[in-house]
C-alpha positions as CSV (number, residue, x, y, z in Angstrom):
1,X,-38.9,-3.6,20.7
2,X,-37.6,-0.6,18.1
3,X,-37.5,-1.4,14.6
4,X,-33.5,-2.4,13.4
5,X,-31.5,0.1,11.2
6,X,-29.3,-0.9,8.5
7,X,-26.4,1.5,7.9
8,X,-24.4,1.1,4.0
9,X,-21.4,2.8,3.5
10,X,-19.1,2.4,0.2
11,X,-15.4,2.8,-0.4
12,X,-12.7,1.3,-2.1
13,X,-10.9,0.1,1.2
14,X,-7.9,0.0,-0.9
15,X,-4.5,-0.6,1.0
16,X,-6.6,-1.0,4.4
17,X,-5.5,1.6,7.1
18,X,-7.0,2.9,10.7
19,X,-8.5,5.4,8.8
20,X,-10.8,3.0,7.1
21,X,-11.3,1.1,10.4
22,X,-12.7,4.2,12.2
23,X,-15.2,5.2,9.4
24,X,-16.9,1.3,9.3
25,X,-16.8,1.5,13.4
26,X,-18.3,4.6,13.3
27,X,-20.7,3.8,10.8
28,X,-21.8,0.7,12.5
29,X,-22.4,2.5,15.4
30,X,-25.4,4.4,14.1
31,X,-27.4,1.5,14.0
32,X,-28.1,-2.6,14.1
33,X,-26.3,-3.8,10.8
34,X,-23.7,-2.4,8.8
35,X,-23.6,-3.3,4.6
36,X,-20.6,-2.3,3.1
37,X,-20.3,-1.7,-0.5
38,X,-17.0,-2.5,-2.1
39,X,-15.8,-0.6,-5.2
40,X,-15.3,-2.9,-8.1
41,X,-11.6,-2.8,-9.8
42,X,-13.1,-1.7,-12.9
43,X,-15.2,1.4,-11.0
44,X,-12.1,2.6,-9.3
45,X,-10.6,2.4,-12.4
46,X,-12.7,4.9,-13.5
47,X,-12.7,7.1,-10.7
48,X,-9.3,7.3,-9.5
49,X,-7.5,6.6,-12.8
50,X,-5.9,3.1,-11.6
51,X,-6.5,0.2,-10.4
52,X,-6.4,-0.9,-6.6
53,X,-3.3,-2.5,-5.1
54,X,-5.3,-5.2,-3.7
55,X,-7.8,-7.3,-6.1
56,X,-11.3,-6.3,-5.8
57,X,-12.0,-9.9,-3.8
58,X,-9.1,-9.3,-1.9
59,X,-10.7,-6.1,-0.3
60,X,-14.3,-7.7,-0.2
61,X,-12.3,-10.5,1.9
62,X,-10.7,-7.7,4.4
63,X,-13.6,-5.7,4.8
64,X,-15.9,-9.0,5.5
65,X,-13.9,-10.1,8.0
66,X,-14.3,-7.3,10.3
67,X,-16.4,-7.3,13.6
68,X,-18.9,-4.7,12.5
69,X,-19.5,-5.3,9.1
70,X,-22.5,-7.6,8.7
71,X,-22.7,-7.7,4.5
72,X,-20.2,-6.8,1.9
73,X,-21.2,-6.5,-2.3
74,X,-19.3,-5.3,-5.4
75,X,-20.7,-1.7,-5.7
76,X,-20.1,-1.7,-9.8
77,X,-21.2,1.6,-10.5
78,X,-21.3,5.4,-8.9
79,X,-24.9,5.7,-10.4
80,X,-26.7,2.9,-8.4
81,X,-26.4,4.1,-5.2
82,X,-30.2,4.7,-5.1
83,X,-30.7,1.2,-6.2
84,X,-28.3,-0.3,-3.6
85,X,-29.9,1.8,-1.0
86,X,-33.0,-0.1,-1.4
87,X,-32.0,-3.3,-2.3
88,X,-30.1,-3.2,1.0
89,X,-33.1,-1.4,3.0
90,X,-30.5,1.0,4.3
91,X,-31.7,3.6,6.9
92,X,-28.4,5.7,6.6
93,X,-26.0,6.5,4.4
94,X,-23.1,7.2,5.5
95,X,-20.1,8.4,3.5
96,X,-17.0,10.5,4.3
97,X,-17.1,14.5,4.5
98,X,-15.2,14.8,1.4
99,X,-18.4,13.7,-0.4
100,X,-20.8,16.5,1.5
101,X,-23.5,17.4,0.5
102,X,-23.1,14.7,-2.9
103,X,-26.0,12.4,-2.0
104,X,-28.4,14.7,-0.2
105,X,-30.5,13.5,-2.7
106,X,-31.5,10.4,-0.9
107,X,-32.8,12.3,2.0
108,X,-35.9,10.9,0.8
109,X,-35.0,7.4,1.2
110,X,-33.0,7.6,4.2
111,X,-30.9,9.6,6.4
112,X,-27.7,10.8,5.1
113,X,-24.8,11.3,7.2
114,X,-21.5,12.1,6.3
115,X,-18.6,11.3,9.0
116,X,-15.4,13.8,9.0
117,X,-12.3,11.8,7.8
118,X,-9.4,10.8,10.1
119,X,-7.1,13.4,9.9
120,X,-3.7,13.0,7.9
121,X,-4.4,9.2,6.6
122,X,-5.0,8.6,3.0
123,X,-4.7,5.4,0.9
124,X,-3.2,7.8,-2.1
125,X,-0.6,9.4,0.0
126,X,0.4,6.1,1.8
127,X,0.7,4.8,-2.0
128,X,2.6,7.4,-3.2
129,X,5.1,6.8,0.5
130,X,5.2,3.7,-0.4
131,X,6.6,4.2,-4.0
132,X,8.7,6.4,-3.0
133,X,10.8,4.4,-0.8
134,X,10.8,6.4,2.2
């Protein structure tokens, strides 16, 4: 029988949209079991410059709930993502190709693959719609 792979993938999963769907389906389907690490309110804050709409247990509740993910965390900090990597004993990484060529560095660890976004869907832009009114 072959050996299992575990697949991790991170995000925010902010305002949770097709686009966000498609990228944990098409993660899960490169191997057994999909972990998804969920950014923590306070690391968002950080990397975006404000805080998600929904509460961080909020989005680790959404993103649990789906078919193909199999294990959720808090991912607390951008510099662990070695350590989560084999905590998880993740045979992929997969992350979106806005972040190409960004964690090539675990190639030594496991396979690195990152998926092209859906086209014309962003959590940002459906924020800023939102706001807007229109």
């Amino acid at each position: 029988m072959p050996e299992s792979r575990t697949v991790i993938t991170f995000g925010t999963f902010d305002v949770f949209h097709v686009g966000h769907l498609r990228v944990i389906e098409r993660a899960a389907a490169l191997g057994d079991r999909l972990v998804v690490g969920v950014s923590a309110d306070e690391l968002n804050l950080r990397k975006k410059g404000r805080a998600p709409v929904f509460s961080q247990a909020e989005r680790l509740a959404i993103v649990a709930a789906l078919k193909p993910v199999d294990e959720v965390f808090v991912e607390e900090s951008l510099e662990l993502k070695r350590h989560y990597i084999t905590e998880h004993a993740a045979d992929v990484l997969v992350m979106g190709d806005d972040w190409a060529g960004r964690f090539d560095e675990f190639e030594d660890i496991c396979e690195v693959v990152y998926l092209p976004r859906t086209p014309a869907i962003s959590t940002t832009a459906l924020i800023e719609k939102i706001s807007a009114g229109s």
